[in-house]
C-alpha positions in Angstrom: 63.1 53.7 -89.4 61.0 51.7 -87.5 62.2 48.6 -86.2 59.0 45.9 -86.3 59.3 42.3 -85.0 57.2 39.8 -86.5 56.8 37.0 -83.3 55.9 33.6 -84.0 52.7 32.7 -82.5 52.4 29.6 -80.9 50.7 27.4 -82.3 52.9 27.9 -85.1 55.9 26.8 -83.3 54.4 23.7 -81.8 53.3 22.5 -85.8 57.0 23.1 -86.7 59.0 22.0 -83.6 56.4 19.6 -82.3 56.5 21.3 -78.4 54.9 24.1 -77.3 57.3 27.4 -76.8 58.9 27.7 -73.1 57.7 30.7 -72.7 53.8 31.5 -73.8 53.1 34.2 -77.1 51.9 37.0 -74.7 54.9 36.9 -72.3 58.0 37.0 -75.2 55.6 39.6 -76.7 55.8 41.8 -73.6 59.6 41.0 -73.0 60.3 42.4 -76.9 58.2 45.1 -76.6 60.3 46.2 -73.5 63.6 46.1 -75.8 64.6 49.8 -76.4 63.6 50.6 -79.9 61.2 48.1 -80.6 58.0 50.1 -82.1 56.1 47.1 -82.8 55.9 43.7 -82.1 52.8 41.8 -84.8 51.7 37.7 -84.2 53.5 35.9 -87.3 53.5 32.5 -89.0 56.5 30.5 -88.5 57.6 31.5 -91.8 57.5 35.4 -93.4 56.5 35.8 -96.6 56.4 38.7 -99.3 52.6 39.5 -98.2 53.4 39.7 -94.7 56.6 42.2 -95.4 54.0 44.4 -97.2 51.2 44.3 -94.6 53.3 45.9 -92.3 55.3 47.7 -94.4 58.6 46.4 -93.7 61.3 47.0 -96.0 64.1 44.2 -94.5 63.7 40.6 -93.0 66.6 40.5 -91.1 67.1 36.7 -90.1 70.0 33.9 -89.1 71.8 32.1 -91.3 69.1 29.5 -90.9 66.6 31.3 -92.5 64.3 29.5 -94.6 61.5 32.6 -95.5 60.6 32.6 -98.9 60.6 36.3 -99.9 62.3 38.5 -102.4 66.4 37.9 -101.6 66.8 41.9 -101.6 64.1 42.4 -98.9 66.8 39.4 -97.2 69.8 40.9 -94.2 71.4 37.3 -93.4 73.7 37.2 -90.5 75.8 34.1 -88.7 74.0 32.4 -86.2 76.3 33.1 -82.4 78.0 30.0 -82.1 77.4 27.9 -79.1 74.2 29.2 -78.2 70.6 27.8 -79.1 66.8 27.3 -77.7 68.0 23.5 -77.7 70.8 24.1 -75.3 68.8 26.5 -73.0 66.2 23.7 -72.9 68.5 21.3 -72.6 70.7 23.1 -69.3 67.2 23.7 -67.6 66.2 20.0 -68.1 69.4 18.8 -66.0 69.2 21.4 -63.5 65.6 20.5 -63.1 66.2 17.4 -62.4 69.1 18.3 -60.4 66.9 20.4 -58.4 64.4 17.1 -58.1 66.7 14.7 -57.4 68.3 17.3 -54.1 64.4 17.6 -53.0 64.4 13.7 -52.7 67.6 13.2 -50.4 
């Protein structure tokens, strides 16, 4: 079938997380729709919900274990979060090297 992403636009992201994305709605849209196939990639809320499974006719939410959607739990594929690896510690390795890089442009 098709496989159709649902991206999280956002403004969404900054209500939930309280800081704007690193990386801006139109450019993670490009990157996914780049991802071999990917046949669609639709602005979403932060959280899925039954109506916007059937909008766009998608039969599965696949999601994290962190998932907190409310939709029907058949519609539901849960799978472990990778250990280790997370936005926050991306964020937080750029944010040392950055200042890293900052504090070498000062000597």
């Amino acid at each position: 079938g098709d496989v159709i992403i649902g991206l999280t636009k956002d403004r969404h992201i900054k209500r939930y997380k309280g800081y704007d994305p690193e990386i801006r709605f139109k450019f993670r849209k490009e990157i996914l729709e780049n991802i071999r196939n990917v046949d669609k990639v639709v602005p979403a809320d932060f959280y899925i919900d039954d109506l916007f499974l059937k909008k766009y006719k998608i039969d599965y939410l696949v999601h994290g274990s962190d998932n907190l959607n409310k939709i029907d739990k058949q519609k539901l594929k849960v799978f472990p979060r990778t250990q280790n690896i997370s936005s926050t510690l991306i964020r937080k390795k750029a944010s040392r090297n950055l200042k890293m890089v900052n504090r070498n442009k000062q000597l």
